[in-house]
N, C-alpha and C positions, 0 to 999 in steps of 0.2 A: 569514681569521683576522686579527684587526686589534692584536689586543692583543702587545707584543714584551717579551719579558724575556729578560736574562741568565741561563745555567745554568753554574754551576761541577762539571766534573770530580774527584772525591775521587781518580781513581786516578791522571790526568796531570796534574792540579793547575790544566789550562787552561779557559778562556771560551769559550762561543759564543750567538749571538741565536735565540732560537727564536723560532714564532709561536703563540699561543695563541688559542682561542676564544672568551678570556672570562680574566678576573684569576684569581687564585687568591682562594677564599673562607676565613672563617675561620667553623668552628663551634666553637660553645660552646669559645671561645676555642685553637681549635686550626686552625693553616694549614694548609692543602694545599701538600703535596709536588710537585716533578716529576712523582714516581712515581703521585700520584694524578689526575694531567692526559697521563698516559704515549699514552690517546690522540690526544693533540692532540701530542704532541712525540715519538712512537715513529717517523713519518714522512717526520720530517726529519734522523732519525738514520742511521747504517750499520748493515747486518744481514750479519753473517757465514756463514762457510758452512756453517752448522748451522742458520741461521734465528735467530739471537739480536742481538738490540736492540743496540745497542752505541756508544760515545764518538763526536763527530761526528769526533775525529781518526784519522786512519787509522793511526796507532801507537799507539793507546790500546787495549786491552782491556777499558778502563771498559762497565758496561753503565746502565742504568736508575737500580740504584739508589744507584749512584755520583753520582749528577747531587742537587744542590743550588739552589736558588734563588741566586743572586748575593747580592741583602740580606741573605741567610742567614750565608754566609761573612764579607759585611764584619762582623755582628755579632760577630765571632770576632775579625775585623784589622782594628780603627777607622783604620789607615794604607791601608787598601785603596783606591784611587782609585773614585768612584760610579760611572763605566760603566768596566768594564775592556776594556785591548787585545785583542784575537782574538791567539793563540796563546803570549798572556805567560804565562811560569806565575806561578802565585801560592801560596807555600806555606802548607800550611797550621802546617807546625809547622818554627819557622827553628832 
């Protein structure tokens, strides 16, 4: 997997790098989610003990579809720095 992007957490608010197989595409003007690349980033995730997809941080309960594109969020906070720190949170609502 060659292609790296950021994914922002909605439910700890935190960053981490995934790898991807391939960008995300856009159709008929509409992007792909995490959630629709979730094979390619289910992997790198943690899985609880129930078998559920879950936040790459080990205090998060975030799952799947908690997870955001990075550009997504900055479109939200034009003060968002372009690659964010691993473990800064970043709120989304101050």
């Amino acid at each position: 997997m060659s292609v790296r992007r950021w994914v922002w957490c909605g439910r700890c608010e935190r960053c981490h790098e995934v790898a991807l197989s391939r960008e995300p595409a856009t159709v008929d003007g509409v992007a792909e989610t995490p959630w629709d690349l979730r094979d390619d980033i289910a992997p790198q995730l943690r899985t609880d003990a129930s078998g559920k997809v879950r936040c790459h941080y080990d205090d998060c309960d975030g799952a799947m579809p908690d997870l955001w594109w990075w550009s997504d969020y900055r479109d939200t906070d034009r003060t968002a720095p372009e690659a964010p720190e691993p473990g800064t949170v970043y709120t989304m609502y101050a």
